[in-house]
C-alpha positions in Angstrom: 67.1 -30.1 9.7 68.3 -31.8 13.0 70.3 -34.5 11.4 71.7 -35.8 14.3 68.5 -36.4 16.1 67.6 -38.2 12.6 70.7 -40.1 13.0 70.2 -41.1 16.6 66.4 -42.6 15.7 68.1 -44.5 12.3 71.0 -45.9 14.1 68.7 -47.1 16.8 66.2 -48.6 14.9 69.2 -50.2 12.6 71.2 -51.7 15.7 67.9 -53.5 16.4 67.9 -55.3 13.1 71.4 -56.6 14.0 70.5 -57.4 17.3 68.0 -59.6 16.0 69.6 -60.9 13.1 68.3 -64.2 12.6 64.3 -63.0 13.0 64.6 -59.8 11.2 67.2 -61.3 8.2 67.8 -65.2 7.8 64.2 -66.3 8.9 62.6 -64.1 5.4 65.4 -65.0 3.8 64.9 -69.1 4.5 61.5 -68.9 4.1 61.8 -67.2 0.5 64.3 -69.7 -0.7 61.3 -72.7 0.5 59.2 -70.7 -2.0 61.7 -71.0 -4.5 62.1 -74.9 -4.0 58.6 -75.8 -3.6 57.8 -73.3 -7.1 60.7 -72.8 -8.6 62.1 -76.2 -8.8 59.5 -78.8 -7.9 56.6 -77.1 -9.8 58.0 -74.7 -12.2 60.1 -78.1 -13.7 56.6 -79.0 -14.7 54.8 -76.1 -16.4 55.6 -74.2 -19.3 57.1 -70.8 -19.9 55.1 -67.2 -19.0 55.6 -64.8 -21.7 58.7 -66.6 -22.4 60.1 -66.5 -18.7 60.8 -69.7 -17.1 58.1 -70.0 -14.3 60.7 -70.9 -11.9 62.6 -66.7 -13.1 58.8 -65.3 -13.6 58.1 -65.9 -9.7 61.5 -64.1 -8.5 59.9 -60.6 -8.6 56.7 -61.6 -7.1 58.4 -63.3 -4.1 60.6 -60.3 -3.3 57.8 -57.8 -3.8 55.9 -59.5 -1.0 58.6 -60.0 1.2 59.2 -56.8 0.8 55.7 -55.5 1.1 55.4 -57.6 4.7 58.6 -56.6 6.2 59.1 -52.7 5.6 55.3 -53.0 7.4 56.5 -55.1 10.2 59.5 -53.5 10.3 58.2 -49.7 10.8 55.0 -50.7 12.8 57.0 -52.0 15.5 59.4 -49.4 15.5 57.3 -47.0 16.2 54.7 -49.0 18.0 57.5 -49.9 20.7 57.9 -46.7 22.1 54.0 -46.0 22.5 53.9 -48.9 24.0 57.3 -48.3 26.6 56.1 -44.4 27.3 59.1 -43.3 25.3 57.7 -41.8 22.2 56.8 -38.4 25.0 60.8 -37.9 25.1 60.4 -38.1 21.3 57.6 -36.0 21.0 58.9 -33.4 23.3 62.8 -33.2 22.1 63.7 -30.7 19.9 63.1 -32.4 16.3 60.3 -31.8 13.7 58.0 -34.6 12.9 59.2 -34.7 9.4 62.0 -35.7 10.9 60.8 -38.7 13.5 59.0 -39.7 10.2 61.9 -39.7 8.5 63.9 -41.9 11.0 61.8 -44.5 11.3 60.5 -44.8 7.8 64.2 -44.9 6.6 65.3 -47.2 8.6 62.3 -49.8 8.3 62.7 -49.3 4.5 66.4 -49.4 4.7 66.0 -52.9 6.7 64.0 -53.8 3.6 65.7 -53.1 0.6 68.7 -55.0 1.9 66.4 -58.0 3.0 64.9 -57.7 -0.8 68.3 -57.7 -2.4 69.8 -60.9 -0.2 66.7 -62.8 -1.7 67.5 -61.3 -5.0 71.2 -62.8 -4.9 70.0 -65.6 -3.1 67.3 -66.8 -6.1 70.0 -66.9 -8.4 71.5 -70.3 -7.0 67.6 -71.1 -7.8 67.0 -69.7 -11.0 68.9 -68.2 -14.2 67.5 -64.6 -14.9 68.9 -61.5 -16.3 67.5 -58.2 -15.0 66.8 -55.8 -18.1 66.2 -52.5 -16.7 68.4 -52.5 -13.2 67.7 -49.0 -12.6 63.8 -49.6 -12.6 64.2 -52.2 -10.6 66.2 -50.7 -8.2 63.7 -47.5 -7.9 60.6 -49.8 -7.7 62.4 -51.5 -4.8 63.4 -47.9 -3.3 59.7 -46.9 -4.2 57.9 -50.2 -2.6 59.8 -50.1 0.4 59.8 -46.5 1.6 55.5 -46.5 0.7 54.9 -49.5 2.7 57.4 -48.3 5.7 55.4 -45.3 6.0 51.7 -47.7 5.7 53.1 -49.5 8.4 54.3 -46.4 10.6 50.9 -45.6 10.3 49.7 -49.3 11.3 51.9 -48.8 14.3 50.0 -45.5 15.6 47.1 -46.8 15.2 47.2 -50.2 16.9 46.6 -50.6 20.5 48.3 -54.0 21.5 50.3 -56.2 19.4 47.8 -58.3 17.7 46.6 -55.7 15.7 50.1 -55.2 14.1 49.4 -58.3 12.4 45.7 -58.1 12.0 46.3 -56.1 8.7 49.2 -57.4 7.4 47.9 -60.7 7.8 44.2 -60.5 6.7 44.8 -57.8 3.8 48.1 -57.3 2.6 49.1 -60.5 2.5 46.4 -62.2 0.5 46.3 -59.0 -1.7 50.1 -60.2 -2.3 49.2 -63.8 -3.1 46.3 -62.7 -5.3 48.2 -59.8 -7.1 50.2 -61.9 -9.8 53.2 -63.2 -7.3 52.7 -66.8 -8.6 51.1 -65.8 -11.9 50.1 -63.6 -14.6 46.5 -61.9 -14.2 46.3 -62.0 -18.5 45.7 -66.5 -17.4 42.7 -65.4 -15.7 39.3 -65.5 -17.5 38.3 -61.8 -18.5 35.9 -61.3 -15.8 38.8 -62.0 -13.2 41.3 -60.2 -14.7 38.9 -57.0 -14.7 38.4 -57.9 -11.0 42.2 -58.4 -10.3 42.9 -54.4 -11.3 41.1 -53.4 -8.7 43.9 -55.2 -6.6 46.7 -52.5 -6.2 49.7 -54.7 -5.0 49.1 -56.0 -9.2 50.5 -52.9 -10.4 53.8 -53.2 -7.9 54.5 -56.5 -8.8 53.5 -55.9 -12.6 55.9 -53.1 -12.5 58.7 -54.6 -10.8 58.3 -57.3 -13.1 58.7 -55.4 -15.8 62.0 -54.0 -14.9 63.4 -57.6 -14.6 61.9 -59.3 -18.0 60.5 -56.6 -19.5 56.7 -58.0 -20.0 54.1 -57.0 -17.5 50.0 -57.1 -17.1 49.5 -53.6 -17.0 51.8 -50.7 -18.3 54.3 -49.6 -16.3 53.6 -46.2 -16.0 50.5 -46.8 -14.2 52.7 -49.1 -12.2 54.5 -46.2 -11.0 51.4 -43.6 -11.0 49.6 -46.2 -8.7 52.3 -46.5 -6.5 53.2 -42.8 -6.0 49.3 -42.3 -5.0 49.6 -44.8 -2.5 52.3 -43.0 -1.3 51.0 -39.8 -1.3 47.9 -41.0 0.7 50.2 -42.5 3.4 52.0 -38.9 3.7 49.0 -37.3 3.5 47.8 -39.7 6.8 50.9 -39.2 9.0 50.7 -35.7 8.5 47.0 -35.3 9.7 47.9 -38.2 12.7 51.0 -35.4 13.6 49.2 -32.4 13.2 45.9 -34.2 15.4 48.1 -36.1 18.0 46.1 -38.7 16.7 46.9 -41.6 19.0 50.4 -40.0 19.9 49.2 -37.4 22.8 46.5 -39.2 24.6 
């Protein structure tokens, strides 16, 4: 494996991320911790516990799993979608690296961006909410998990686009109202029966179910199909980037 040409993409796409500091950190970071006020304090003062979590701790995981969800897509899309767009990604096409391992440069660094952007929002809901994580490993593997399958969705988001409003044209009309409708704000077992049949169909419930899990322990669906759900997902975006690097799909024309 060329490690140093991995290490070249990963530092580049890394030192953009500090370069834009405030846009790629503090602004998800400020706008989580509005979330947080406007739930978690104004609104979860007035309801009552969920599955004996305190609305204002049962949110937490459902707020970083979105934010997490949205970034590591933004985050890969454009790193890859840049140099398509500059004529660069030839050099990177032609230089002597596998595509395993362009794949692995990007995706790591977009889910690298995201895991630290999902544990600043995890340290910065504490000065929110009081919560104790029960299962820290889980929840560090369905953070590991989340972030490096939605990196690679959103590599693939950033082949496929052609100008940069369609970067946002999925992540705005699916994944985010998936994320809002998936149990972020809520458990699926409040719904009527008919809905909460209906909301199973929604796979982003089985992510935040899971990750939920590994902070309090209760969750809507079991968490092994959490995790089974979740390594399909990313098996079908591995499967996709293969076929879009064996094809050229996009890349050479």
């Amino acid at each position: 494996m060329n490690l140093y040409a991995v290490r070249a993409i990963y530092h580049f796409e890394m030192s953009r991320a500090w370069r834009t500091l405030m846009q790629s950190i503090a602004s998800p970071v400020i706008s989580t911790s509005l979330y947080f006020i406007v739930f978690g304090a104004a609104i979860g003062s007035r309801m009552a516990e969920i599955d004996g979590v305190s609305y204002g701790a049962f949110i937490v995981p459902g707020l970083i799993m979105m934010t997490l969800m949205t970034q590591s897509i933004s985050n890969a899309s454009f790193g890859i979608f840049m140099p398509k767009y500059a004529g660069t990604i030839y050099e990177v096409l032609s230089a002597p690296i596998s595509y395993f391992e362009i794949v692995l440069g990007y995706v790591g660094a977009a889910a690298s961006k995201s895991v630290i952007l999902g544990l600043l929002i995890l340290i910065t809901s504490e000065f929110f909410v009081d919560f104790h994580i029960q299962h820290p490993f889980w929840m560090l593997f369905f953070l590991l998990l989340t972030a490096v399958t939605f990196s690679l969705f959103g590599f693939i988001i950033g082949i496929w686009a052609t100008g940069f409003e369609k970067l946002q044209i999925i992540p705005l009309l699916i994944v985010t109202p998936l994320a809002f409708l998936g149990g972020s704000f809520y458990s699926i077992s409040m719904l009527p029966d008919i809905w909460q049949k209906i909301a199973l169909i929604n796979p982003v419930v089985y992510l935040i179910s899971g990750f939920r899990w590994s902070f309090f322990g209760v969750a809507d669906v079991h968490v092994g199909i959490s995790i089974g759900m979740t390594l399909f997902f990313l098996a079908v975006c591995m499967v996709l980037v293969g076929w879009i690097f064996r094809t050229g799909y996009r890349l050479k024309n």
